[in-house]
C-alpha positions as CSV (number, residue, x, y, z in Angstrom):
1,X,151.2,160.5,98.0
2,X,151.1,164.2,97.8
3,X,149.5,166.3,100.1
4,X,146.5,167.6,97.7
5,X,145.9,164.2,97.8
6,X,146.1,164.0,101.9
7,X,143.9,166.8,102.1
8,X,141.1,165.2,100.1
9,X,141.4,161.8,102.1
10,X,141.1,164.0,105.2
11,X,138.3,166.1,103.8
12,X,136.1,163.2,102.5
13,X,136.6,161.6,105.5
14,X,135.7,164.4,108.0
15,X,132.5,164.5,105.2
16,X,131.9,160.4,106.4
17,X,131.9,161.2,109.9
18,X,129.1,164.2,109.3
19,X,126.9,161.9,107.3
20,X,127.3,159.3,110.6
21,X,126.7,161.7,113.1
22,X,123.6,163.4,110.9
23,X,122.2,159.7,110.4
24,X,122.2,158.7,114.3
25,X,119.6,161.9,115.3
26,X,116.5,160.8,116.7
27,X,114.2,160.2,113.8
28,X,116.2,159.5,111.2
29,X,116.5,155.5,109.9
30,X,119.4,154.1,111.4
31,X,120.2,151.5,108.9
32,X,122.0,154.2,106.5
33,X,124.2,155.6,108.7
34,X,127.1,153.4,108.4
35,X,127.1,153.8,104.5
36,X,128.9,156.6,104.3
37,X,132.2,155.0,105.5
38,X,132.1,152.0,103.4
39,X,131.7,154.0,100.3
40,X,134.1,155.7,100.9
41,X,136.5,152.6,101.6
42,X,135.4,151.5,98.3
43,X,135.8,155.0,96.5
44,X,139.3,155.3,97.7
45,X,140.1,151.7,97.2
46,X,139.5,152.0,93.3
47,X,142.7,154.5,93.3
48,X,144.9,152.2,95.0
49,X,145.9,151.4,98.9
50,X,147.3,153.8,100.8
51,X,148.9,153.9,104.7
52,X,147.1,157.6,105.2
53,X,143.9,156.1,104.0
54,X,143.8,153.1,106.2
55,X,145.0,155.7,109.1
56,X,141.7,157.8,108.9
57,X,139.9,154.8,107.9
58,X,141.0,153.6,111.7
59,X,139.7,156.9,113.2
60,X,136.5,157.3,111.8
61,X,136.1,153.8,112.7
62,X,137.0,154.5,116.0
63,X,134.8,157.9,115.8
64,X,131.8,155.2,114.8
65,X,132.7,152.9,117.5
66,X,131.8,155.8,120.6
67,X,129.0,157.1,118.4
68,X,126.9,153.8,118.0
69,X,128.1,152.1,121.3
70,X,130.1,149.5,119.8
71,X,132.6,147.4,121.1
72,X,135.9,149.3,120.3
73,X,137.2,148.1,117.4
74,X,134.9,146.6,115.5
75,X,134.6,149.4,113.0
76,X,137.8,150.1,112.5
77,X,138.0,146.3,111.5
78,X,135.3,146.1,109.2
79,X,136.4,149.3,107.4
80,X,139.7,148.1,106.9
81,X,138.2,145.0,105.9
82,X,136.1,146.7,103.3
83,X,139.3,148.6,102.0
């Protein structure tokens, strides 16, 4: 994996986590806000699996897990499940 290709896992998935926290405000509909992750399991599965992807896959889980209350875990799981 070379690192341009690192830095746009990162990147996209820093992008995931704004589109969470941006969907959990007051107001807003909160059955989008997880959509953002799973695209974009399923946008970085379609160019193979990848260790560095599954790694931030585990954080922004774990980022989704203490932003929607969820038992620890669980998100990680179902994004690596999606993946």
């Amino acid at each position: 994996m070379t690192v341009a290709w690192r830095l746009w896992v990162v990147l996209l998935t820093v992008l995931a986590a704004a589109v969470t926290a941006y969907g959990m405000r007051v107001g807003m509909a909160e059955a989008w806000w997880p959509i953002a992750a799973l695209w974009l399991t399923t946008a970085l599965a379609s160019f193979g699996l990848s260790i560095w992807a599954s790694g931030c896959f585990i954080l922004l889980g774990l980022a989704m897990d203490y932003m929607g209350e969820a038992p620890i875990g669980s998100w990680p799981l179902a994004l690596l499940s999606a993946y």
